[in-house]
N, CA and C of each residue as an Amber inpcrd file, in Angstrom:
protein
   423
  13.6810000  83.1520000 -60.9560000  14.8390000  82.3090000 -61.1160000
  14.3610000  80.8580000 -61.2390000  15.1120000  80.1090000 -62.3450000
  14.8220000  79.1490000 -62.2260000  15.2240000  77.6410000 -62.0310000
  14.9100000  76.7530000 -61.4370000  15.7580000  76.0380000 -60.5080000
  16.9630000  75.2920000 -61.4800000  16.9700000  75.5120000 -62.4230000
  18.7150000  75.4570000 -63.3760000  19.0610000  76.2430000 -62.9060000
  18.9870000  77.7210000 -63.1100000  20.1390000  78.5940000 -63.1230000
  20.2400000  78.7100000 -61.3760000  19.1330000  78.6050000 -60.5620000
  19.4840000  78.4620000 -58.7790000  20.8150000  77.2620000 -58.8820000
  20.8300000  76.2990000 -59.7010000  21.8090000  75.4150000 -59.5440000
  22.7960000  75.6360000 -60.0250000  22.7000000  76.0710000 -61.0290000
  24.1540000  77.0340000 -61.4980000  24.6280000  78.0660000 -60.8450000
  24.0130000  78.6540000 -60.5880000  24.6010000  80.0210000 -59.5640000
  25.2570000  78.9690000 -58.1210000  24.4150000  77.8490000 -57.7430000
  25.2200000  77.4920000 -56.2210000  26.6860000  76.9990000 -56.7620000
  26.6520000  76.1360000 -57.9430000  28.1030000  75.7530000 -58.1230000
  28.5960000  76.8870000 -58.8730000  28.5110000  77.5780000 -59.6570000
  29.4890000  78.5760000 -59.9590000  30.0420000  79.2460000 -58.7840000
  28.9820000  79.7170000 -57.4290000  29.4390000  79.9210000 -56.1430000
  30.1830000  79.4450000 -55.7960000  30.1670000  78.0280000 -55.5080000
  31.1870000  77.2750000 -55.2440000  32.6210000  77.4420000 -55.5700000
  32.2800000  77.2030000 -57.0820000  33.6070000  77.2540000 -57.5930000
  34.6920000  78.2390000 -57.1740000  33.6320000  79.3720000 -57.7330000
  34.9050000  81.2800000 -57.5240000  35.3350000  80.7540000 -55.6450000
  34.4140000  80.6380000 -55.0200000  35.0920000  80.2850000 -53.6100000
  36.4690000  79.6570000 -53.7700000  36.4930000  78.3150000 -54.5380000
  37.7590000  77.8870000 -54.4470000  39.0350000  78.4370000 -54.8980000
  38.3860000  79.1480000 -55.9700000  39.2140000  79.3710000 -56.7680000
  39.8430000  81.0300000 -55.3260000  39.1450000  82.0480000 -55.6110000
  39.4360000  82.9860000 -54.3800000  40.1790000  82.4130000 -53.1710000
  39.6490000  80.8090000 -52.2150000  40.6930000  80.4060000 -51.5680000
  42.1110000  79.4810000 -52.2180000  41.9080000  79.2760000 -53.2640000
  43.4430000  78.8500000 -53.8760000  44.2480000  79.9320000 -54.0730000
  44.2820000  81.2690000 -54.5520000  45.2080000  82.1660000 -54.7620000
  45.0230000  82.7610000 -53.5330000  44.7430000  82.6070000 -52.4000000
  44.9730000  83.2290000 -51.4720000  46.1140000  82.5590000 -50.9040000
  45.9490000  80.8810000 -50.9410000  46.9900000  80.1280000 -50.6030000
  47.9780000  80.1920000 -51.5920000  48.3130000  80.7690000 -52.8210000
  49.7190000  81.1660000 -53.6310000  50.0350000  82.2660000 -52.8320000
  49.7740000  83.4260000 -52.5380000  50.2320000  84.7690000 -52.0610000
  50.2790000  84.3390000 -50.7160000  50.0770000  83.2910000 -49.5660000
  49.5760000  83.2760000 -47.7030000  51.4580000  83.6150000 -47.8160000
  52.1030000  83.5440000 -47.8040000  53.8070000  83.6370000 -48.0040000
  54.8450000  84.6870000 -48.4370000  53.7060000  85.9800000 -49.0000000
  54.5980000  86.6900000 -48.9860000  54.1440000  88.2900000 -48.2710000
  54.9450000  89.1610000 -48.6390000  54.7800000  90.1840000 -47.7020000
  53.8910000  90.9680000 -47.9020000  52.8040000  90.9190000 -48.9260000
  51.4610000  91.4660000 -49.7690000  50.4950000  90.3400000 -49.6790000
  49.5200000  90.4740000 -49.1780000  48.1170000  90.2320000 -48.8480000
  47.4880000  90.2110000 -49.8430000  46.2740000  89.0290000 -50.8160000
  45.6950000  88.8540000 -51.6720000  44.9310000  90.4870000 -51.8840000
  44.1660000  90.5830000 -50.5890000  43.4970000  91.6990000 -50.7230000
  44.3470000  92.9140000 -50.7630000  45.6620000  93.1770000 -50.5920000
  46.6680000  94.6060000 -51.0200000  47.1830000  94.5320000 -51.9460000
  47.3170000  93.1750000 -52.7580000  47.7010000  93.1230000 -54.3210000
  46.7110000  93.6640000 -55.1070000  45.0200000  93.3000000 -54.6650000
  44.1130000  93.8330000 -55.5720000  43.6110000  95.3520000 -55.2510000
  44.3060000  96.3970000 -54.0080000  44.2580000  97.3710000 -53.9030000
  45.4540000  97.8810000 -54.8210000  46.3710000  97.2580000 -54.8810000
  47.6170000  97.9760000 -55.3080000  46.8600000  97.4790000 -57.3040000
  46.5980000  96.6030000 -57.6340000  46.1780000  96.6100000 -59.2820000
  45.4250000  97.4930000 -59.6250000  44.6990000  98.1350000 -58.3260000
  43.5700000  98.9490000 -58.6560000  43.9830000 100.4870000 -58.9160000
  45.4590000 100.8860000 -58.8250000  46.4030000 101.9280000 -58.6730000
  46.9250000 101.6970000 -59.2360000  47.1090000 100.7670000 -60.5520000
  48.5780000 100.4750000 -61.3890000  47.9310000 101.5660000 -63.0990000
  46.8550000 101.7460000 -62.7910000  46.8550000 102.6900000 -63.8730000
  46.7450000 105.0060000 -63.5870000  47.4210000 104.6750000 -62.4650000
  46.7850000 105.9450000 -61.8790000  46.3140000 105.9150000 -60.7810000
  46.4510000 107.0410000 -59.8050000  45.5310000 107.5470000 -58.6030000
  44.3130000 107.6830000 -58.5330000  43.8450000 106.9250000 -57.3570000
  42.2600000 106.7790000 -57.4750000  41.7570000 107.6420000 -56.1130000
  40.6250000 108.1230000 -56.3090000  39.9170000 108.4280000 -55.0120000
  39.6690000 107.1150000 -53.7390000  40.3060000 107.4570000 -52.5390000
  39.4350000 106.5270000 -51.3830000  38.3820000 106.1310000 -51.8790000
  37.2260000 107.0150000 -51.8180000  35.7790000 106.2160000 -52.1440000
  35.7530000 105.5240000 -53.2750000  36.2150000 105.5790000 -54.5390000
  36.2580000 104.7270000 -55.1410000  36.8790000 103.5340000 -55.0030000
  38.0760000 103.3420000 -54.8370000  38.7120000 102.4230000 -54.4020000
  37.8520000 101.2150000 -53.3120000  37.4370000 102.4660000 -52.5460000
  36.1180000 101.2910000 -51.0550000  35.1650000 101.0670000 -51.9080000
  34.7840000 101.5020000 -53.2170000  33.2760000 100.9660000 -53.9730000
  33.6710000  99.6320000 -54.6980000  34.4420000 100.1350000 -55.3600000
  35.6730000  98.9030000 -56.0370000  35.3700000  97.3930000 -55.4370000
  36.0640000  97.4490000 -53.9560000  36.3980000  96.7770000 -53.7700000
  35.3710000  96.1220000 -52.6680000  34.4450000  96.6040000 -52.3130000
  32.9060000  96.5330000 -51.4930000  33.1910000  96.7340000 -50.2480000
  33.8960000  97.6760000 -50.0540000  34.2850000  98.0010000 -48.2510000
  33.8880000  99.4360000 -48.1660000  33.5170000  99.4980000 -46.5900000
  33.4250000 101.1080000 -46.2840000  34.5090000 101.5720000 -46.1230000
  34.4380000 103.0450000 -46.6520000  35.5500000 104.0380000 -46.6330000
  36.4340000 103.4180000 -44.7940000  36.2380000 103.6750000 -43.9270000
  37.5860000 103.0720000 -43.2080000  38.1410000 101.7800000 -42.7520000
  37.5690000 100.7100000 -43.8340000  38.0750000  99.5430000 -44.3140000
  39.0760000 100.1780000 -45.0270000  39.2630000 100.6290000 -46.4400000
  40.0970000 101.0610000 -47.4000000  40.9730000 102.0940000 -46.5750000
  40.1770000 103.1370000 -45.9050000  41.4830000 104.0530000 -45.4140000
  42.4770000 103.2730000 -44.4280000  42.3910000 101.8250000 -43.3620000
  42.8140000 101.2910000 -43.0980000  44.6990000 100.4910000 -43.6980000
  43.2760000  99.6000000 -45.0030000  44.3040000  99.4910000 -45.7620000
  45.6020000 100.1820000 -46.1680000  44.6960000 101.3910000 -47.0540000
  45.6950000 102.0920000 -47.3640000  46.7890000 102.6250000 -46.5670000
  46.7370000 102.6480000 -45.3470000  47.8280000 103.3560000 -44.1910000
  48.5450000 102.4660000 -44.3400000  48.5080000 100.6690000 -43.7680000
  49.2880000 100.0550000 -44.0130000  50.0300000  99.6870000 -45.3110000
  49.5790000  99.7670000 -46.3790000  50.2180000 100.0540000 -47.9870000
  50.9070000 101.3400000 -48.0000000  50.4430000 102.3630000 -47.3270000
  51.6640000 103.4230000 -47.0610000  52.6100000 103.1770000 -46.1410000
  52.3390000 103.0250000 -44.7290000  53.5630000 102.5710000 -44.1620000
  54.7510000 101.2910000 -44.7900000  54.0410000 100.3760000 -45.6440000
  55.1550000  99.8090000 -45.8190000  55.5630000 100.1590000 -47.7420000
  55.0990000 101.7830000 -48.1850000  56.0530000 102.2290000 -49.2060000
  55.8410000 102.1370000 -50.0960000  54.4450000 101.1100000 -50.2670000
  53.7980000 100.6390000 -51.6130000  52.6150000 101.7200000 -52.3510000
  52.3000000 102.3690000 -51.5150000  51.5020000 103.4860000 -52.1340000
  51.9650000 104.8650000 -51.2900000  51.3390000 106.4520000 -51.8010000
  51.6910000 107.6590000 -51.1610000  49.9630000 108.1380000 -51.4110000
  49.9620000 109.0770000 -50.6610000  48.4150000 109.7990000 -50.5860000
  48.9800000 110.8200000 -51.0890000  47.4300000 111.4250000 -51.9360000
  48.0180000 112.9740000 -52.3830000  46.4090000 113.4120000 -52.4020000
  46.2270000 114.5370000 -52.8260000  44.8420000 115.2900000 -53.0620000
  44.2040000 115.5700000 -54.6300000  42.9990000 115.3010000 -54.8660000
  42.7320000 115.0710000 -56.0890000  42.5690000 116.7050000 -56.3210000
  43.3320000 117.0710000 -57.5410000  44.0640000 118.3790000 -58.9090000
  42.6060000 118.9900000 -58.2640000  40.9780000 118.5010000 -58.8160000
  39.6700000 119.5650000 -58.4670000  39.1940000 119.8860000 -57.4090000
  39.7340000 118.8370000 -56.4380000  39.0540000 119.1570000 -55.2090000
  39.8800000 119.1140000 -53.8320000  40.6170000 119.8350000 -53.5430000
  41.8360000 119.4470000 -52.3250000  40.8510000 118.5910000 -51.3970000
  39.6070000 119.0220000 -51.1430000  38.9290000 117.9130000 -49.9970000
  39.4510000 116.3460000 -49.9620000  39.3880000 115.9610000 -51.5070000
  39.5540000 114.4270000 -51.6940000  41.2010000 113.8060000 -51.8090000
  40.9830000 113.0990000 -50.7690000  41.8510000 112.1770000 -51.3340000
  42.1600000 111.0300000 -51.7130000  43.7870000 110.9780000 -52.8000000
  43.7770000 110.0130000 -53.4030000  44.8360000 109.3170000 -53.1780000
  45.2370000 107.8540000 -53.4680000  45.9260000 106.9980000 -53.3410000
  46.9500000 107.1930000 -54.7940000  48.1810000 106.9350000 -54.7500000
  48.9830000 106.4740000 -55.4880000  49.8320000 105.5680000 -55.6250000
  50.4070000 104.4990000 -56.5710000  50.8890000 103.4290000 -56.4450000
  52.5450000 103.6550000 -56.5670000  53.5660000 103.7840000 -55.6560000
  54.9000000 104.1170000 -55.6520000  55.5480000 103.1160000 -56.5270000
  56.7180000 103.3940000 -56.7200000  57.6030000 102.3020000 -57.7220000
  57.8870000 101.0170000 -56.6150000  58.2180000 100.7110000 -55.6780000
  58.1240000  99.7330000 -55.1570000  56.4840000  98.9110000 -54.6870000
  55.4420000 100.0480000 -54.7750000  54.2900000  98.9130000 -54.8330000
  54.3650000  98.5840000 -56.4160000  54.4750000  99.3330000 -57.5510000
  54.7310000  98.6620000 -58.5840000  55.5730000  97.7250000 -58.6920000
  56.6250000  97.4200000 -58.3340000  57.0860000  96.0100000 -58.0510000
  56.3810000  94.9770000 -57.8540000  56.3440000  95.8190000 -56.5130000
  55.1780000  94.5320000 -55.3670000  54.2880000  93.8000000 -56.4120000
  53.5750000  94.5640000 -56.9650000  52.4770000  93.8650000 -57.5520000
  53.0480000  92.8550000 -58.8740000  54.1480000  93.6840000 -59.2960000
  54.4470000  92.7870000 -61.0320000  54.6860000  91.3890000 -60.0690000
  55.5170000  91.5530000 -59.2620000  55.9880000  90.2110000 -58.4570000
  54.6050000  89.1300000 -57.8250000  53.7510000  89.6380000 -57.5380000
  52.6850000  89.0100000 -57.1140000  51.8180000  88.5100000 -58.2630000
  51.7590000  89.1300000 -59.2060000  51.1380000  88.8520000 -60.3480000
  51.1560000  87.6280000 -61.4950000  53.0550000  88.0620000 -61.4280000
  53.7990000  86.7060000 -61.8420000  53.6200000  85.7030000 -61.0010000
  53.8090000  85.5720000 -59.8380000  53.5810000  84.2090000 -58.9080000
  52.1030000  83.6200000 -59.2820000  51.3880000  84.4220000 -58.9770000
  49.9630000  83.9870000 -59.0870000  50.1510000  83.2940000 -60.8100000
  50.1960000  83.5510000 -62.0620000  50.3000000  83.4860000 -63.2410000
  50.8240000  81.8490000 -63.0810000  52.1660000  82.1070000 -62.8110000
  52.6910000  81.0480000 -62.6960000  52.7290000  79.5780000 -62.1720000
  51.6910000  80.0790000 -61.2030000  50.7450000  79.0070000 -60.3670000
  49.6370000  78.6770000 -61.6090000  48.9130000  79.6940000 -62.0730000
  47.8630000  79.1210000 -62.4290000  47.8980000  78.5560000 -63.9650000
  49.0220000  79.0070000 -64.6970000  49.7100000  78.4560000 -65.7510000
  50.5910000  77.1160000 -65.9020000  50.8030000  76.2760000 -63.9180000
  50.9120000  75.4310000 -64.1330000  49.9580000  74.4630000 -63.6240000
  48.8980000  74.6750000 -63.3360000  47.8550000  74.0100000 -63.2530000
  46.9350000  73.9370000 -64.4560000  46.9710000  74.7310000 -65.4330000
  46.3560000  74.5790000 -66.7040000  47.3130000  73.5940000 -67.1860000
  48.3390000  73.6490000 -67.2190000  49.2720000  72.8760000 -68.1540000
  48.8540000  70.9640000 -67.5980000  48.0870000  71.3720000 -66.6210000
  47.6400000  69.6910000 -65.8980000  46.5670000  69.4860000 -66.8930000
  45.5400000  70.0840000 -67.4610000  44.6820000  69.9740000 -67.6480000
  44.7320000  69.5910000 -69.2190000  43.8090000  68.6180000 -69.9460000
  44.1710000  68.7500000 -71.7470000  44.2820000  69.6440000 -72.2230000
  44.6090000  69.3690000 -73.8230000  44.5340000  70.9340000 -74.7150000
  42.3590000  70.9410000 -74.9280000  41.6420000  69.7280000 -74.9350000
  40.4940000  69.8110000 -74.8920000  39.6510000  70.9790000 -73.8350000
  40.3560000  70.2980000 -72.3330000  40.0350000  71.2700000 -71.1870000
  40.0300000  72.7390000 -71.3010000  41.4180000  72.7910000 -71.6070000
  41.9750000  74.3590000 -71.9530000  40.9790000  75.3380000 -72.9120000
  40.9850000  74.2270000 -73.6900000  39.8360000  74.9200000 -74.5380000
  38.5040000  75.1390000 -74.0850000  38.1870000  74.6920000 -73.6480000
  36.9070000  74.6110000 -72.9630000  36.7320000  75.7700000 -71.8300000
  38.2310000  75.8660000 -70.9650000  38.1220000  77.3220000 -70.2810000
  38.0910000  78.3180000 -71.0080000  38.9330000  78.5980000 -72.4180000
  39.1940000  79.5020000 -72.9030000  37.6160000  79.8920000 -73.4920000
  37.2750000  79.1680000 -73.8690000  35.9210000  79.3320000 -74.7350000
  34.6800000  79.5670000 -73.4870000  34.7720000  79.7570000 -72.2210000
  33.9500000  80.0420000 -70.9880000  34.0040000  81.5130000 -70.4070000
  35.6780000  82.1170000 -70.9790000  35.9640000  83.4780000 -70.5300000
  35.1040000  84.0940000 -70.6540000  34.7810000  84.4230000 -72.4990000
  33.7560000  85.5780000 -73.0930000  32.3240000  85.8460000 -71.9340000
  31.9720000  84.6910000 -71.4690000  30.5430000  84.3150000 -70.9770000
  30.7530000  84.7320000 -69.5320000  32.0110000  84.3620000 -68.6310000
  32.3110000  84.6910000 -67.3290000  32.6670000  86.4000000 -67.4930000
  33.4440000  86.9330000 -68.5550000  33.3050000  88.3340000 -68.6860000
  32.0420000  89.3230000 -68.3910000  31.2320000  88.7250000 -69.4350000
  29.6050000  88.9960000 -69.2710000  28.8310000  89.2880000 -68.0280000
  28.8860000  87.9800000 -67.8080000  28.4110000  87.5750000 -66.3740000
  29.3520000  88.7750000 -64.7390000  30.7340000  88.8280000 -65.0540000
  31.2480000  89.7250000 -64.2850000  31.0830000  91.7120000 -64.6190000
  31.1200000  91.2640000 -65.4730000  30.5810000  92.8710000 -65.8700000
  29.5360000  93.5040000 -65.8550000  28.5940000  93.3990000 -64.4880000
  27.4530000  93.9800000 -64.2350000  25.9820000  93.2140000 -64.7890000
  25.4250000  94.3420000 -64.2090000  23.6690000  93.6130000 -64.4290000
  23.5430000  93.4920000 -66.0280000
């Protein structure tokens, strides 16, 4: 590594920090938890296995089975058993965690759509044209 990119990696660190504690402070207010919105997105295309879900999201299996009880008790997801293997189970996202989440999603959006709107059309551009590269960079080794 070399001491550019050691310096880039500390402020890009930086940055996602803020950015991770700013949308935590859009969602601190409502009845879904930053971290049960991104369990519940992780279920908006289908039922997932526990262990996946805990790989997902970098927790051990009874971190996630945790979670998930409380996302079931309050209605937003149901457990069921995965079709090949009754051993496993899986999480599903109910029509009211589908809510939950469109509603959390929009807030967050809306926050961060008006903080771009602070920024120039130069700026803007300049994020937009950073995605492709932060994609990259997030999508594995």
């Amino acid at each position: 590594m070399t001491a550019s990119e050691r310096e880039l990696a500390e402020q890009l660190n930086l940055r996602l920090r803020h950015v991770v504690l700013m949308m935590r402070q859009v969602s601190a207010d409502q009845p879904v938890t930053g971290q049960q919105l991104s369990v519940l997105g992780s279920l908006e295309h289908g039922p997932r296995r526990m262990t996946e879900l805990a790989a997902e999201h970098g927790v051990r299996l009874p971190t996630m089975t945790a979670q998930i009880n409380r996302l079931e008790r309050d209605g937003l997801v149901t457990r069921g058993r995965d079709g090949a293997d009754a051993r496993v189970v899986t999480a599903r996202l109910t029509g009211t965690g589908r809510d939950r989440l469109a509603d959390g999603r929009e807030r967050r959006l809306t926050f961060l759509s008006g903080r771009l709107a602070n920024l120039s059309d130069e700026e803007r551009a300049r994020v937009a044209a950073a995605l492709p590269a932060l994609d990259k960079l997030l999508s594995g080794p």
